[in-house]
C-alpha positions as CSV (number, residue, x, y, z in Angstrom):
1,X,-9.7,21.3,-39.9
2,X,-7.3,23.0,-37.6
3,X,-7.8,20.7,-34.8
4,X,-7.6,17.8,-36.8
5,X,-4.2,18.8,-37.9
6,X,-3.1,19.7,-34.1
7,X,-4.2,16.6,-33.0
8,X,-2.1,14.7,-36.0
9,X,1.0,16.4,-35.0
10,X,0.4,15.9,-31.4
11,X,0.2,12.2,-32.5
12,X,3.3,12.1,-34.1
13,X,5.0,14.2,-31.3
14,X,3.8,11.9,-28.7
15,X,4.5,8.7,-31.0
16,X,8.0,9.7,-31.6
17,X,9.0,11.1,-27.7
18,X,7.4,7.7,-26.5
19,X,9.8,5.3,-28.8
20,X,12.5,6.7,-27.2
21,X,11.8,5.6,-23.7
22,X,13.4,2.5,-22.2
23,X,12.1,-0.3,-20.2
24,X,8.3,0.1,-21.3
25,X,6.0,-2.4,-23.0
26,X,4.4,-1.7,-26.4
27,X,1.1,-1.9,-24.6
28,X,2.2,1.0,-21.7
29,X,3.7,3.0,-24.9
30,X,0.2,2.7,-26.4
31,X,-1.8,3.7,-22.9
32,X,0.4,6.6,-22.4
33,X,-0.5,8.2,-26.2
34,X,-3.8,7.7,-25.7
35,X,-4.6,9.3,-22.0
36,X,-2.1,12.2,-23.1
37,X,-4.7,12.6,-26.5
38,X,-7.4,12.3,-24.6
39,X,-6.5,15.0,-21.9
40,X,-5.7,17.4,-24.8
41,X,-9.1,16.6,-26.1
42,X,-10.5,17.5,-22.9
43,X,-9.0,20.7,-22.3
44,X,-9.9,22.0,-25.7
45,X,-13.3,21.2,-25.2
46,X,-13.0,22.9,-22.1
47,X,-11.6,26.4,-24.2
48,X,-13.9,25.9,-26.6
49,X,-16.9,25.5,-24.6
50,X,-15.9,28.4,-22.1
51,X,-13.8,30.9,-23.7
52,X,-16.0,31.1,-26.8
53,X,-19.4,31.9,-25.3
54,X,-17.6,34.2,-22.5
55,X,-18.1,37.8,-24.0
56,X,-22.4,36.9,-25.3
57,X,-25.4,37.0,-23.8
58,X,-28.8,36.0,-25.0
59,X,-31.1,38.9,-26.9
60,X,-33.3,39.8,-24.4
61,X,-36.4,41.9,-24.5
62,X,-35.1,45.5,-23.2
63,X,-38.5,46.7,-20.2
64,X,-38.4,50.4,-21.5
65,X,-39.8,49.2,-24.6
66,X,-43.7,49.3,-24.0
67,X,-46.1,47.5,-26.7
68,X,-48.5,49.4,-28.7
69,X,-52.1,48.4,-29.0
């Protein structure tokens, strides 16, 4: 939910910085909200998929434990 609204701000940031530049087509006004979306996309999949799983490691079977038959 939180990244939807980040990404709906971003979107209306972007949309209203762009309006205000001269000299560029609808169509390059479009292109550049789009790549800038999809680059923030990118590097929060990046954060997400790095900083997340940094500090865990798998459960693993500790060798001083011997089994019992």
């Amino acid at each position: 939910m939180g990244i939807t609204a980040l990404f709906v701000i971003l979107l209306v940031i972007l949309i209203f910085l762009v309006s205000y530049i001269p000299n560029l087509t609808l169509r390059k006004k479009i292109f550049i909200v789009i790549a800038t979306l999809l680059v923030c996309f990118a590097v929060l999949a990046i954060l997400f998929a790095t900083q997340f799983g940094g500090g865990r490691e798998p459960i693993q079977e500790s060798d001083s434990v011997e089994i019992k038959q």
